[in-house]
N, C-alpha and C positions, 0 to 999 in steps of 0.2 A: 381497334378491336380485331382481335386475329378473325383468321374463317374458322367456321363451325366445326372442330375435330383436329384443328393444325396442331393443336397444343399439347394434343393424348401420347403423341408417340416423341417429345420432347425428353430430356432429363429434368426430371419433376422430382420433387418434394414431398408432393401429395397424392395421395391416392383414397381414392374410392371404392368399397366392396358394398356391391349389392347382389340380393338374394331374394328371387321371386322366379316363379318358374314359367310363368305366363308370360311375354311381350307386349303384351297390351293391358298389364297391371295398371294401378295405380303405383306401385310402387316405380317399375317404371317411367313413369310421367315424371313423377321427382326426381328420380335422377336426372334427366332431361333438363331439369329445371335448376336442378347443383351446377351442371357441367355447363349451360347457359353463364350461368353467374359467376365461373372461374373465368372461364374463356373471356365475358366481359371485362374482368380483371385482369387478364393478361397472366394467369396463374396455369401452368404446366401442371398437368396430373396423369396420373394414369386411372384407370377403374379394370375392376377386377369384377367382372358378372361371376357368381360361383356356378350357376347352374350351366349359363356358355362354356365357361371352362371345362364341365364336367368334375370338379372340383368331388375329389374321394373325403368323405366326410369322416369316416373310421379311422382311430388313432390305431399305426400296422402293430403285429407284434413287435417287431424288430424298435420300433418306435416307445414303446410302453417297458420291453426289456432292457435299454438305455436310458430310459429316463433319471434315473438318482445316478448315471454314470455318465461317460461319453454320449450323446446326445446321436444317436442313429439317424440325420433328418436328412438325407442324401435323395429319398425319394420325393422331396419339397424344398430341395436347397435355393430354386428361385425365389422362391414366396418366401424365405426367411430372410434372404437376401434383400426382398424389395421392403418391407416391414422395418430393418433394421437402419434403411437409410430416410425415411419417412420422416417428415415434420407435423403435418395435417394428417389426421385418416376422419373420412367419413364415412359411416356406415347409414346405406338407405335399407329397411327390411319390414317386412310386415310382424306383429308378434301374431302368436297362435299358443292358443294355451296360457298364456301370460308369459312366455317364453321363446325365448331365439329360434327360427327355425334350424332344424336340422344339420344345414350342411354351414350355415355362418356359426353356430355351436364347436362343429369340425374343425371349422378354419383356428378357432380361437384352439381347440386342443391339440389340433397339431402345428399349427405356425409361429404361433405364441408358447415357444418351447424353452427349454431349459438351456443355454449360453446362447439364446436367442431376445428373448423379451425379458427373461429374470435367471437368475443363477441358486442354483442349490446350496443351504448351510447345511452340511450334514451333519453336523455335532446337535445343532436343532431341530434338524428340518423345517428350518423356516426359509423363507427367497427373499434373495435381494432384489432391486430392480437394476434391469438390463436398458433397457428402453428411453435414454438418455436426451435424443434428440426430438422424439414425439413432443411437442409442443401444445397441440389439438387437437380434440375427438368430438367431433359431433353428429349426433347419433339420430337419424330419422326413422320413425317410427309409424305405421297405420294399427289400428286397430276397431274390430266391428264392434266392442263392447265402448258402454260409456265410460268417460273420464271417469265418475263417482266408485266403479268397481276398482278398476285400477291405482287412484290414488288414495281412496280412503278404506276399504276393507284390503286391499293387498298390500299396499304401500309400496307401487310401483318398483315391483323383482325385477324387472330388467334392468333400468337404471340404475337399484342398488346392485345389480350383479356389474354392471359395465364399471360403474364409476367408483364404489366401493370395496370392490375386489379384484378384478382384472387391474384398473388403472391405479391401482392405490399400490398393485404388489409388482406393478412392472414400470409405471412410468405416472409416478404421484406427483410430477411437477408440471403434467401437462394440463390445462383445463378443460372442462368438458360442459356441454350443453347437448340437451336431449330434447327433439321437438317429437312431440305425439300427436296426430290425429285420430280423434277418436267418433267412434258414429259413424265410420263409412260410409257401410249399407245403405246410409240414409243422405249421404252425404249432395249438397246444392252446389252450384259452381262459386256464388258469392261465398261460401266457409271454406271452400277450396284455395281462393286466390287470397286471402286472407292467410291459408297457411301456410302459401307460396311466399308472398311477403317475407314472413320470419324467415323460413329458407334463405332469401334474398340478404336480409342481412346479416344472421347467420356465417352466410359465405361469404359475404365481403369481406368479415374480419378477417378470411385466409388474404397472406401478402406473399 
């Protein structure tokens, strides 16, 4: 097993984005707990904190004015860069609202761009997918509402957003798996290491 961190600044495959503003989230913790179970693997990744980064959430104009043209993304040319050569992406985030926060929203509208993640039809305006090598997305998720809201009166919008539209119009060949914790607020250490487990294997599947 490598040491704790050797493996982050390797040529990786995989990468991780998470998104919480606090250091002593729960959110987090589980990251802590992905990058545990790569590094156990012997798996190179990188992670991408959006809030560390100071990560600009607003898609520019210059960005929105090339979008159905030459693709303006000069001011994000790493992060399309690192996206495009990716096999794994994990995303750790809290929902709020029933929805993506803020700045991992961002990330998806400006990095996941046009001759980046999917390419423009303009005789239909439909997209092709760009995103060839993504292979895996799995998507961790906390939430203070219970399961019962989320998957039976809303039918779970983040999921269908991640894996019915992002993944379906940019990289429909990768598979996906979505872990939820729900109840937080209320949350015991026995339901916690329980959801650490799934995590655990979850991550093993990355090779």
């Amino acid at each position: 097993m490598a040491e704790p961190g050797a493996l982050r600044n390797a040529e990786s495959n995989c990468l991780i984005v998470s998104c919480h503003p606090l250091k002593d989230s729960l959110c987090h913790h589980l990251v802590g707990r992905v990058e545990a179970g790569l590094e156990a693997g012997g798996v190179a990744y990188e992670h991408l904190d959006l809030y560390e980064r100071g990560f600009e959430a607003a898609l520019t104009a210059a960005e929105r004015s090339s979008y159905f043209g030459d693709f303006d993304g000069g001011a994000i040319g790493g992060e399309t860069a690192r996206l495009k050569r990716m096999e794994t992406l994990i995303l750790v985030f809290p929902t709020w609202w029933f929805g993506m926060p803020a700045l991992l929203k961002g990330w998806f509208d400006r990095v996941w761009a046009p001759g980046v993640a999917f390419d423009n039809v303009p005789e239909t305006g439909a997209i092709t997918p760009a995103l060839a090598d993504l292979r895996y997305c799995l998507a961790i998720t906390t939430l203070t509402s219970p399961w019962k809201i989320d998957r039976l009166f809303l039918r779970q919008p983040v999921k269908r957003v991640l894996k019915g539209a992002i993944l379906k119009g940019c990289a429909p060949q990768a598979a996906f798996e979505m872990l939820s914790l729900y109840g937080v607020a209320a949350l015991d250490e026995a339901r916690l290491e329980g959801f650490c487990r799934k995590i655990d294997r979850a991550v093993a599947q990355v090779s």
